[in-house]
C-alpha positions in Angstrom: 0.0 0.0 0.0 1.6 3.7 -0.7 0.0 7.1 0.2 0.0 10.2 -0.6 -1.0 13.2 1.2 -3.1 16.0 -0.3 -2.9 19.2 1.7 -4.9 22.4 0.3 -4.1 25.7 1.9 -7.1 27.3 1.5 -10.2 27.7 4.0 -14.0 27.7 3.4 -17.1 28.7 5.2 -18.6 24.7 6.0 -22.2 24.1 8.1 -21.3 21.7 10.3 -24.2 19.2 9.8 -24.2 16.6 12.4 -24.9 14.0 9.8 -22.8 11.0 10.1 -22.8 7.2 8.5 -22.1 4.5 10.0 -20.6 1.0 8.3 -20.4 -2.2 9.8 -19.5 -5.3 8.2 -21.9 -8.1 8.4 -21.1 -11.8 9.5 -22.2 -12.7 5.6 -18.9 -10.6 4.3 -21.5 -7.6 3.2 -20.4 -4.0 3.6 -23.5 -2.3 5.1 -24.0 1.7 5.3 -26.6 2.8 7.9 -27.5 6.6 8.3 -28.1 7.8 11.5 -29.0 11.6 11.9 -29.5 13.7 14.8 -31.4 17.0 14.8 -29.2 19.9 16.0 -28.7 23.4 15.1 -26.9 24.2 12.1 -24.3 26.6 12.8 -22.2 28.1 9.6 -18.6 28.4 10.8 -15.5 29.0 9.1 -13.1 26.0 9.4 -9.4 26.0 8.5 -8.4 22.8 5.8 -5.4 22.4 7.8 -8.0 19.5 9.6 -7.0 15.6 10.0 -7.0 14.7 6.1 -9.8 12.2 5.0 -8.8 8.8 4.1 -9.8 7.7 0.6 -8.6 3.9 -0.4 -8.4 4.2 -4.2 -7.0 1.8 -7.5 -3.2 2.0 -7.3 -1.8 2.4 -11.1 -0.4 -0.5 -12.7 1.8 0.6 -15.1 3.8 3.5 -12.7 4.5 2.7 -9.0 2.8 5.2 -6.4 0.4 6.2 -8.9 -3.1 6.8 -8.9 -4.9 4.0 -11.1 -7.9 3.8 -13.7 -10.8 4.0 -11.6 -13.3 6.5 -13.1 -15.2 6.3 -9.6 -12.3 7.0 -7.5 -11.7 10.3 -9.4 -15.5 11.1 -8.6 -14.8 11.4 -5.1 -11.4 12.8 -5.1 -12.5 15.7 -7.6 -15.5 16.2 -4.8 -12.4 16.5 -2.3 -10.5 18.6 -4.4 -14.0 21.0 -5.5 -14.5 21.1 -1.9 -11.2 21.9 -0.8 -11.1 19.4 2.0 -7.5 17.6 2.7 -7.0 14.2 1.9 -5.0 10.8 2.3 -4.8 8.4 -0.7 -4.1 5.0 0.3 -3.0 3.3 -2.8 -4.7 -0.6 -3.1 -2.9 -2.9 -5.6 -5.6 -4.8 -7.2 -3.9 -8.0 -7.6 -2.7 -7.8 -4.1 -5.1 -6.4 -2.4 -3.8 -6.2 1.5 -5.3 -7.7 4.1 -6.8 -4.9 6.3 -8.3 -3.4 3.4 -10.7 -6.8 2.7 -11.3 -6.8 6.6 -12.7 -2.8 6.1 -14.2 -4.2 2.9 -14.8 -8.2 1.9 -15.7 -6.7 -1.5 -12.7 -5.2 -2.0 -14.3 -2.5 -4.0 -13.1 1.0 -4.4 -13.5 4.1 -3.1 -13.9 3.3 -0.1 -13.6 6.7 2.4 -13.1 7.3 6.1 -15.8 9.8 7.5 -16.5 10.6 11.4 -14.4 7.2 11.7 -16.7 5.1 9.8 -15.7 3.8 6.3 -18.1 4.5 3.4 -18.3 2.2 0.2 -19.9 3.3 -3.2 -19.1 6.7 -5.2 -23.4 7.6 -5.1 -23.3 7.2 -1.1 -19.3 9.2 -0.5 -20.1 12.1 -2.7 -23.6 12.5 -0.7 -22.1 12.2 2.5 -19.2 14.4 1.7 -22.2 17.1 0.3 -24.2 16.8 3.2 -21.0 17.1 5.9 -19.5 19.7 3.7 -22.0 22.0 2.3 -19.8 24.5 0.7 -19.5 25.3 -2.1 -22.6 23.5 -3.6 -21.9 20.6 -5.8 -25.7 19.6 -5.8 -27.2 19.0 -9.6 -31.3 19.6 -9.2 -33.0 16.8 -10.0 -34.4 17.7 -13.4 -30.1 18.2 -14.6 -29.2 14.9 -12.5 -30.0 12.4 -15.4 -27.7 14.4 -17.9 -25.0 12.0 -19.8 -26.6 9.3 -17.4 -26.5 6.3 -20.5 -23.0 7.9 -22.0 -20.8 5.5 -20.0 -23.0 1.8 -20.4 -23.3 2.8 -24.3 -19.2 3.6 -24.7 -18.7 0.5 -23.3 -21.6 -1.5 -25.5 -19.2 0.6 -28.3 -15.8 -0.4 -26.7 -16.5 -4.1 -26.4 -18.0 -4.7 -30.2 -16.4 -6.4 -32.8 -19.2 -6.0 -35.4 -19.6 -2.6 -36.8 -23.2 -2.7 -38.2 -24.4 -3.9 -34.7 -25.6 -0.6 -33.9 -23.7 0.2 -30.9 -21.4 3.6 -32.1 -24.6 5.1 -33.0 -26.4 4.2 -29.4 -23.6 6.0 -28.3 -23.4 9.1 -30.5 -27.2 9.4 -29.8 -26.2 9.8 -25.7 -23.6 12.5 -27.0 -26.0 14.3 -29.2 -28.3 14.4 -26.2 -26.0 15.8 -24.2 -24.3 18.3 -27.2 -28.2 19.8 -27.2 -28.2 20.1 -22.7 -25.1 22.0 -23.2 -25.9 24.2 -26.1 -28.8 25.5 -24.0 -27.8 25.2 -20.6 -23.6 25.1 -20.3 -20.5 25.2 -20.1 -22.0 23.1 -17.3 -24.7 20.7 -16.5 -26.5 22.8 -14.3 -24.7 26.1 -15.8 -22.1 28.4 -15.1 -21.0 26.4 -12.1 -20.2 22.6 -12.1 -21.4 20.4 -10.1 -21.9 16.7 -8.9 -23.1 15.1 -12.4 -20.1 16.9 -13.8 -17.5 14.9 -11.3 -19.4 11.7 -12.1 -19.9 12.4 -16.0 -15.8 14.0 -16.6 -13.8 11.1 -15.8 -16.7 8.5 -17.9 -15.6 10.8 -20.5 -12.1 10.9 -19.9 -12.2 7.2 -20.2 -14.0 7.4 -23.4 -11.7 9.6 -25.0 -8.7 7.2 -24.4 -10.4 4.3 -24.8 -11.8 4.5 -27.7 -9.1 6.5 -29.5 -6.4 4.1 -28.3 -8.7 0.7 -29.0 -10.5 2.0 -32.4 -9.2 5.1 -33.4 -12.0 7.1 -32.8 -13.2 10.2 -31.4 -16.1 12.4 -30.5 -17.2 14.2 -34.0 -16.6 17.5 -34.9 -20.8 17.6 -35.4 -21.0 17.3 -31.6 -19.0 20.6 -30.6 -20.2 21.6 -27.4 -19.6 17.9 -25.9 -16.0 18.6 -27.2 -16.3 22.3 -25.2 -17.7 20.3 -22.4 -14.8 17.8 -22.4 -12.0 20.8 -22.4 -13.9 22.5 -19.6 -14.0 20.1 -17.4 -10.9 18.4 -17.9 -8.8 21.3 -17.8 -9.7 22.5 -14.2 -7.0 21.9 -11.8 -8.8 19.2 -9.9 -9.3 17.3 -12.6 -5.5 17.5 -13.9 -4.3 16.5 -10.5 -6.8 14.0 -10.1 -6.7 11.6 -13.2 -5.6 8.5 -14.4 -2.5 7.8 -16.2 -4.1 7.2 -20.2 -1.5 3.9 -20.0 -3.3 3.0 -16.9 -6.5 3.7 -18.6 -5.6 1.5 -21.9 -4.5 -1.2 -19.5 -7.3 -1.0 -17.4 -9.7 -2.0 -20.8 -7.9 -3.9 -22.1 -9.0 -7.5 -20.7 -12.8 -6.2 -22.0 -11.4 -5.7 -25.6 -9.6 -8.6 -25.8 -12.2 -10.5 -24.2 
């Protein structure tokens, strides 16, 4: 296991929600996640990011040692981290030797898995939530209405990925999930919900990221010049800081789909 140590100098005004989660791990090897809430009075309150830093297991890189790996799902979280400005510790997990400790936390052996309020949270849908609800500010919330946006892109790139028959109709059930989303932009960008990005833009950037080298490295192909504003869309978000600092190696990314190619 290696680690590395994110430390962000800034500060930012957080409510401090008593809101915690709660994991326990069942006698059946299950990883359960139990909310437990307390009403209290929410208090905003300005707290220094010089805090303990949150643990965050993530997929080690298996092409570079003491690299962050492939894991489209672990770079949803930490880009919430990083969005957030909240300091955190990466502990690195080697998927084909996945250390003991870790399968104790987790008999799954799944990534992310994150250390909140000393309870260890599985599942990119339940961290980001927590880390929204604990951490208020700034907002990363998509309304409901924007939430679904780019939802099928990642199931239909990999229906695309995976095919070895070109007429079977799976590029063009993925252009049609890019179109969809070209027209969301057009009308409502740069981001998802607007000026500001937000959660389905941490979840929906890294899909794409994958898709991008993926599929160019695998097939030689690329998003079209007909879809522009998903190109616009892709250069915004993956030219922000947090994304830079937060994203696979592409080698790491080619590796990682490779055994789905190759069947």
């Amino acid at each position: 296991m290696s680690t590395m140590k994110i430390q962000p100098t800034a500060c930012a005004t957080l409510r401090q929600l008593r809101t915690g989660l709660g994991l326990g791990v069942l006698g059946r090897g299950h990883l359960t996640v139990i909310p437990r809430r307390r009403r209290v009075k929410h208090s905003s309150t300005t707290v220094a990011m010089s805090a303990l830093p949150i643990d965050v297991c993530a997929k080690a890189s298996v092409t570079v040692p003491n690299k962050l790996g492939d894991c489209p799902f672990c770079q949803r979280v930490l880009l919430t981290l990083e969005e957030k400005q909240l300091p955190y510790d990466i502990k690195l997990i080697e998927f084909s030797n996945k250390p003991e400790w870790f399968l104790k936390l987790n008999p799954d052996g799944k990534v992310p898995l994150v250390k909140l309020d000393e309870n260890w949270i599985a599942d990119s849908d339940v961290i980001t939530q927590a880390l929204e609800e604990k951490y208020p500010n700034p907002p990363l919330t998509t309304p409901t209405e924007k939430a679904s946006v780019g939802l099928k892109i990642f199931s239909t790139f990999i229906g695309f990925l995976k095919s070895k028959d070109p007429s079977d109709g799976t590029e063009q059930a993925l252009l049609a999930e890019l179109s969809s989303l070209n027209d969301h932009i057009k009308e409502n960008g740069p981001f998802i919900n607007g000026k500001e990005i937000s959660a389905a833009d941490l979840s929906l950037g890294p899909k794409l990221y994958h898709l991008e080298v993926a599929l160019g490295h695998y097939k030689n192909w690329s998003v079209p010049d007909s879809l522009p504003y998903v190109k616009s869309y892709m250069q915004d978000v993956f030219s922000r800081d947090s994304f830079i600092k937060t994203r696979a190696l592409k080698e790491d990314v080619v590796e990682g789909w490779r055994p789905k190619v190759m069947g």
